[in-house]
N, C-alpha and C positions, 0 to 999 in steps of 0.2 A: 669318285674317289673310293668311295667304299668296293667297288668292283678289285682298284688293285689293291688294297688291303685286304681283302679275302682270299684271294690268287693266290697270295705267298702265304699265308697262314694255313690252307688247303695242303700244303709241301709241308707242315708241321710234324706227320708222323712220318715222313719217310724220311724226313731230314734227321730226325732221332733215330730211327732205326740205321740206315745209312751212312749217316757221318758221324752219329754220337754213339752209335754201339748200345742202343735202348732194348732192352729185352720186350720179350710179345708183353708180358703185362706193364711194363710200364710206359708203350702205346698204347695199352688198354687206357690207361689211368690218362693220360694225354688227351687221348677222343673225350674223355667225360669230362672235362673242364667246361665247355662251350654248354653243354647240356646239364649240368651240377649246378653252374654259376645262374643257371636260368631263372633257379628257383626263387631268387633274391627279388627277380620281378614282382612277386606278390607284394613287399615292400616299398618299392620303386614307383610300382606304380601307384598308390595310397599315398607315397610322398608328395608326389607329383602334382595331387589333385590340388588346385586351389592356390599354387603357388608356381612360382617363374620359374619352368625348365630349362629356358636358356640357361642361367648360373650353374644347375647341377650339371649341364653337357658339360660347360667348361671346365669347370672344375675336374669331374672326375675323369673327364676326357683328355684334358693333359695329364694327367697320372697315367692313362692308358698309352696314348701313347709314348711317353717317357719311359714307359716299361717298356714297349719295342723296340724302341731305340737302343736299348743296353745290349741289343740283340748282337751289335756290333762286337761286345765281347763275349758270345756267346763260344761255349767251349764245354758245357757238362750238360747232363739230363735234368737235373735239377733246376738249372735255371731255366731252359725253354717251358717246364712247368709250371715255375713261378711268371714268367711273362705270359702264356696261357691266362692262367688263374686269372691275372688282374685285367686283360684286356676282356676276358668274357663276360666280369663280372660289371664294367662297365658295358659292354654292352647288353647284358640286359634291362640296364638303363633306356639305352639310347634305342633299341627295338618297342621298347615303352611311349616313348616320347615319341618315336617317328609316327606312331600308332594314331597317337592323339595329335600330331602336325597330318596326317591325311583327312581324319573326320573334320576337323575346324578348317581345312583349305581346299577340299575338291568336294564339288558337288556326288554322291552316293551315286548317279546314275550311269555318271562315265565313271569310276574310280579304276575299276577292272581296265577299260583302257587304255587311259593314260597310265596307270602302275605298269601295264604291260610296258609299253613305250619307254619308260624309265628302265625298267628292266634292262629290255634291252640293250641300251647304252651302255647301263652300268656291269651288265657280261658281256658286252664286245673289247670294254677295255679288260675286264678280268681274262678272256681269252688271247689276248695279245700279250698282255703282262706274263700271264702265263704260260707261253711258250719261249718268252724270253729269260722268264725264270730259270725254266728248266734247262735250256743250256746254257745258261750264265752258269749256274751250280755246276754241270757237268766240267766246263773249259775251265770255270777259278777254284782253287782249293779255298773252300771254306767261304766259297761266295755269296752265302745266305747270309753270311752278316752283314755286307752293303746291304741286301735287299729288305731288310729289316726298318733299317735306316731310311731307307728310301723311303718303304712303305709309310712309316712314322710321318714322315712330313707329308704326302698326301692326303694320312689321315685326316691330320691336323686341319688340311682346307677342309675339309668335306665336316669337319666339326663346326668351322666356325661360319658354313653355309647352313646348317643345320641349328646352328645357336641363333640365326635372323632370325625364326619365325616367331610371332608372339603370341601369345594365346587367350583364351578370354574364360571365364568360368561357364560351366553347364549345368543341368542340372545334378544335385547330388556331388555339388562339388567343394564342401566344407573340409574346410585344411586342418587336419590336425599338428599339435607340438611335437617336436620331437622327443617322447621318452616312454614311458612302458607301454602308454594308449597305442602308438606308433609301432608297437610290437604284435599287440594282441589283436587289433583294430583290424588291418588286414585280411588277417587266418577267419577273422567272425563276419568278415563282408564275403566273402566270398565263400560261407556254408551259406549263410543268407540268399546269397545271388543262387547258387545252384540247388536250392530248397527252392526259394519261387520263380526258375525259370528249369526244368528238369528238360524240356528241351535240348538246351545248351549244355545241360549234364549230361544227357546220351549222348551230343554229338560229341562231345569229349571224349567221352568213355572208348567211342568207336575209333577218333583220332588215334589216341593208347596205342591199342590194336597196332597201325599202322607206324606208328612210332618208332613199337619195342623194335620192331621187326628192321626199322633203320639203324635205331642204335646198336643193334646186334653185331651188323656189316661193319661198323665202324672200323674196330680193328683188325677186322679180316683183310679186307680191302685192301690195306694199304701193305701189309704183310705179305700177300696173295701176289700183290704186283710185284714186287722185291723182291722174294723170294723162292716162288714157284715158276712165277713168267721169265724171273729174272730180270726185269726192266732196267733203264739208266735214268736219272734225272729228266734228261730229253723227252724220251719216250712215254715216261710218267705225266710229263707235263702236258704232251700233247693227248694224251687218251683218256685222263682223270680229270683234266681241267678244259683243254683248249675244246676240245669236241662238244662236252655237254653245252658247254659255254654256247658254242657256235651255233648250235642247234635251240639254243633257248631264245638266243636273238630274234631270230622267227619265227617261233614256238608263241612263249608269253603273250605277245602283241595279240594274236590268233585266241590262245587261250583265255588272253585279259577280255576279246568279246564275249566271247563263251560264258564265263563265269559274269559277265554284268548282263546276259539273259536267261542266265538261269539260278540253280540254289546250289549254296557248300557242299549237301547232301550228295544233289547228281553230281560235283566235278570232281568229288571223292572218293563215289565208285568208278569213277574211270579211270582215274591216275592213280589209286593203290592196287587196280586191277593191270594194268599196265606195267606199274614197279615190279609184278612176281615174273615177271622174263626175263629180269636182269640180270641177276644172280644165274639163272638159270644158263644165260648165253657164255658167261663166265665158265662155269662148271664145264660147260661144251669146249670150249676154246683149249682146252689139255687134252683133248683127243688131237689136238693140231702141231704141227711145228713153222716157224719161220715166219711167213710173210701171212700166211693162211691165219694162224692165230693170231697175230695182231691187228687183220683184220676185223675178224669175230669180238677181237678184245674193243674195237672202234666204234663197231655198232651197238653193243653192249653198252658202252656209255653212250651215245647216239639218242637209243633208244630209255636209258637213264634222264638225259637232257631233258627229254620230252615229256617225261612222268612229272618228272622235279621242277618242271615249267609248274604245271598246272597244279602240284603240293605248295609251292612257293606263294602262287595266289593265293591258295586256298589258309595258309598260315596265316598269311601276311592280310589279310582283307573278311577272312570269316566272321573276326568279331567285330567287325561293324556292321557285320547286317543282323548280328544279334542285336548289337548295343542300342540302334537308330536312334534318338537323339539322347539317349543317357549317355554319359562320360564311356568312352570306350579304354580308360583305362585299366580299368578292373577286369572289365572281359578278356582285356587281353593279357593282362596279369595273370590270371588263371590258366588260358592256353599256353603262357610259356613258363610257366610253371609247375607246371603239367608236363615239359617238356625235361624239366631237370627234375622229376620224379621219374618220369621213367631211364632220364641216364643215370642215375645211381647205383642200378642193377643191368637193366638190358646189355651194355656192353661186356660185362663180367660173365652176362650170361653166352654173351657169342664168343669170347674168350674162353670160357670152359669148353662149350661144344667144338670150338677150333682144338685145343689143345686134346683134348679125351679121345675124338672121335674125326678131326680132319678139317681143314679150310673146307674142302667140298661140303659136309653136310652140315656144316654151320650156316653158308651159301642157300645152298638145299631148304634149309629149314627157314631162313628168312623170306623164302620164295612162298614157300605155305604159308606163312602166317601172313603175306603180302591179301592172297586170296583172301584169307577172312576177315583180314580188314576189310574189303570191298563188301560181301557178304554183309558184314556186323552194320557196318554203316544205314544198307537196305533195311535190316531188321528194327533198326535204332529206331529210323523215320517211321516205320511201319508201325512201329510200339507210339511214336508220338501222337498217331492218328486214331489211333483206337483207344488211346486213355481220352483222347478229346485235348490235346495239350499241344496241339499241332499251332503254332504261327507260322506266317508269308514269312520266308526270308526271300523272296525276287526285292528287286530295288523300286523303289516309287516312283 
């Protein structure tokens, strides 16, 4: 379910730019809702601890999706914002919670596995929905507001599949009141946690790295295909969503072994080293016209698919081989809020460099800083082993 809920939500900035008349910045402001709202995680997850997350999926999760729903009378930029804002800010709830339903229900050794497998299902329907997205939009005027609709109610299943699991306490898993403690409590666990584990603080630090360098793209991307490629709805949907999609399918599965024999470390130099040809094939593809460039524009994302496979795992699964049997909700509070620190700025910063100086060396530059993610990462690990601060993260 979550697959076709992302599918359409993915068409979010081109739907503003295209059918609502959104300006480059406030597609900028668009992309950073999903990365802004992340930061809430540090809260969410501290909530969480020690008390019944079923209730809060429900709860906040029909509010999410009741916001997409309204999508039906969706007709200004203001609102697709406001429906943004509140479904991202629930899900960084529900990326919280799913975190802590993978540690308490699959054994650490296959996780990479089976998460792959899961995966895959849940982008093979994102890639079908997805190509019907895009020319549903293209043949109905104003046909993203069913598909809003739509979406809303598959959510809703995949919530209330999501709301069965039960949970049990772990260690370090004392429930605080809801009131100032609940405010400050948080911010003080997690200097805590990356004071006595600085491991997990480098590999953070290097993630950043690789991050800004996503969020940058954000609202190039979708501007880039609109406007320079000139794309339609269709063709958008088939190159930006259906392909990576397709390619993940059997990617992930592949990847999800890989990362359960090996460490976050090694599967992060190879998929941010991977990522800096993206942009790059991009870039190339305007030396082309017709059929030749929307090739180049296919493999581009192809070879995107493929990277975003194995960042996917690496998001979605690295704080559990930190956490091992401490509560993994904290650890992963910190990586996705870590996530909405660097969207507060990095896309502002790929928006200036678009506007000043060109979609191409915005592209460009996201391609370099891709490399030194891969680089930083190496140095990171190599700093852990020579202060003596090195742990296993392989699985047991």
């Amino acid at each position: 379910m979550a697959g076709a809920v992302f599918s359409i939500l993915t068409f979010g900035e081109v739907i503003a730019r295209k059918s609502l008349g959104a300006s480059a910045l406030t597609v900028t402001l668009l992309t950073m809702t999903m990365p802004v709202s992340s930061l809430t995680s540090v809260w969410w997850g501290r909530l969480l601890v020690g008390r019944d997350q079923r209730k809060f999926l429900l709860l906040f999760g029909i509010i999410a999706y009741l916001a997409i729903s309204s999508g039906l009378f969706l007709n200004s930029v203001s609102h697709i914002l406001a429906i943004y804002v509140v479904f991202y800010l629930y899900n960084a709830l529900m990326t919280t919670a799913e975190n802590r339903i993978l540690q308490q229900n699959i054994p650490s050794s296959g996780i990479g596995r089976l998460f792959g497998f899961a995966s895959g299902i849940r982008t093979g329907i994102a890639a079908i929905v997805s190509v019907f997205a895009g020319f549903y939009m293209e043949k109905v005027e104003y046909g993203f507001r069913h598909l809003y609709v739509l979406i809303a109610f598959m959510g809703i299943i995949g919530l209330l599949q999501m709301a069965s699991f039960k949970m049990k306490r772990l260690k370090g898993s004392e429930s605080i009141p809801v009131n100032k403690r609940l405010l400050w409590e948080p911010v003080k666990k997690i200097v805590k946690l990356l004071k006595s584990r600085p491991d997990f603080l480098r590999f953070e630090a290097a993630f950043m790295v690789y991050g800004i360098a996503f969020m940058m793209t954000l609202p190039v991307i979708p501007l880039f295909l609109v406007d320079d490629l000139k794309f339609d709805y269709g063709t958008i949907g088939i190159v930006r969503i259906m392909i990576p999609q397709l390619v993940m399918i059997l990617a992930i599965p592949i990847i999800g072994r890989f990362f359960d024999r090996s460490t976050p470390h090694r599967v992060a130099v190879v998929f941010f080293l991977l990522l800096a040809f993206f942009p790059a094939l991009l870039v190339l593809s305007m030396q082309f016209d017709g059929t030749l460039q929307t090739v180049i524009v296919c493999i581009a994302f192809g070879l995107f698919g493929i990277a975003m496979s194995g960042v996917m795992l690496l998001w979605s699964l690295s704080s559990l081989r930190f956490a091992r049997d401490e509560d993994v909700g904290v650890y992963h509070s910190v990586h996705v809020a870590a996530t909405g620190i660097r969207g507060s700025f990095a896309p502002f910063l790929g928006y200036f460099i678009m506007t000043m100086m060109g979609k191409t060396t915005a592209l460009m530059t996201a391609s370099v800083i891709w490399l030194i993610a891969s680089l930083t990462m190496i140095l990171m690990r190599k700093w852990d082993i020579k202060t003596n601060e090195f742990r296993s993260l392989r699985t047991e």
